[in-house]
C-alpha positions in Angstrom: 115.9 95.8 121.8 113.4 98.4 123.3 109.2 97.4 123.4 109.1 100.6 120.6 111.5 98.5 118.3 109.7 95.2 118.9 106.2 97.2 118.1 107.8 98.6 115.0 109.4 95.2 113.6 105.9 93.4 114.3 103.8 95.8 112.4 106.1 96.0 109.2 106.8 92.7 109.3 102.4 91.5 109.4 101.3 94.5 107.4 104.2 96.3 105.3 102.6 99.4 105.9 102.9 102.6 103.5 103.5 104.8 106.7 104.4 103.6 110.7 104.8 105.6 113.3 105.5 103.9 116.9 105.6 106.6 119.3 106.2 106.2 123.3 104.1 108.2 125.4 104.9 106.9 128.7 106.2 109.9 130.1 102.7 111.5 129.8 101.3 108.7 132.0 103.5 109.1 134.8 102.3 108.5 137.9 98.7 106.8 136.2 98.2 103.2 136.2 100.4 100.9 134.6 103.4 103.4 134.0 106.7 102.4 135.4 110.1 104.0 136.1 111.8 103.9 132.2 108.8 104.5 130.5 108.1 101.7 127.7 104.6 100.9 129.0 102.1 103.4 127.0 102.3 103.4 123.0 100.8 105.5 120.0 100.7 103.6 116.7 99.9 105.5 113.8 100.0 103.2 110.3 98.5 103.0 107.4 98.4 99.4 105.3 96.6 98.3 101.8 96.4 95.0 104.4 93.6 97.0 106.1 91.7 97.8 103.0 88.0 96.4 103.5 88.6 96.2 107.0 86.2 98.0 109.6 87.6 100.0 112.4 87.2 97.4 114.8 88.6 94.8 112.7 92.1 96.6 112.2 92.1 97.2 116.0 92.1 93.3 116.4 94.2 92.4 113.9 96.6 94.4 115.5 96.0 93.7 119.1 96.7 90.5 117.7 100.1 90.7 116.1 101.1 92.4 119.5 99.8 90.4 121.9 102.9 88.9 123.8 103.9 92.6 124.3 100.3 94.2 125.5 100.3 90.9 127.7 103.6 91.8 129.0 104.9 95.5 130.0 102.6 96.8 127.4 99.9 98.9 129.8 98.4 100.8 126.5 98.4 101.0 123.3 96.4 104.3 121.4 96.2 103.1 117.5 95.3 105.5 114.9 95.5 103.1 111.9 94.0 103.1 108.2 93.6 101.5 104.8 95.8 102.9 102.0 
């Protein structure tokens, strides 16, 4: 299973959002820090959730640093999240 389909089954699985959109943008880092040879190391995230509603900016961020933790601990070098309430 790729890092993308790990990030996607994570987020649907704590949020159940309305929209998701896991995108991979490592090849736009290459050669910066944290990129590797196969990409799979710098992310986009675009969701929106009714889980987020009442939630400030900040908070949303955490909650879903949180979820994806083991991966942004592992190969995960960034993640760019453009997320909001439904």
């Amino acid at each position: 299973m790729t890092v993308k389909n790990t990030i996607q089954e994570k987020l649907t699985a704590a949020f159940a959002p309305a929209f998701l959109e896991v995108i991979d943008e490592s090849d736009q880092h290459r050669g910066h820090g944290g990129w590797q040879e196969g990409g799979q190391t710098h992310f986009r995230v675009k969701i929106t959730a009714a889980a987020f509603a009442g939630q400030s900016r900040v908070a949303i961020h955490r909650l879903i640093n949180q979820t994806l933790a083991a991966e942004l601990k592992g190969g995960v070098h960034a993640l760019a999240i453009e997320a909001k309430a439904t």
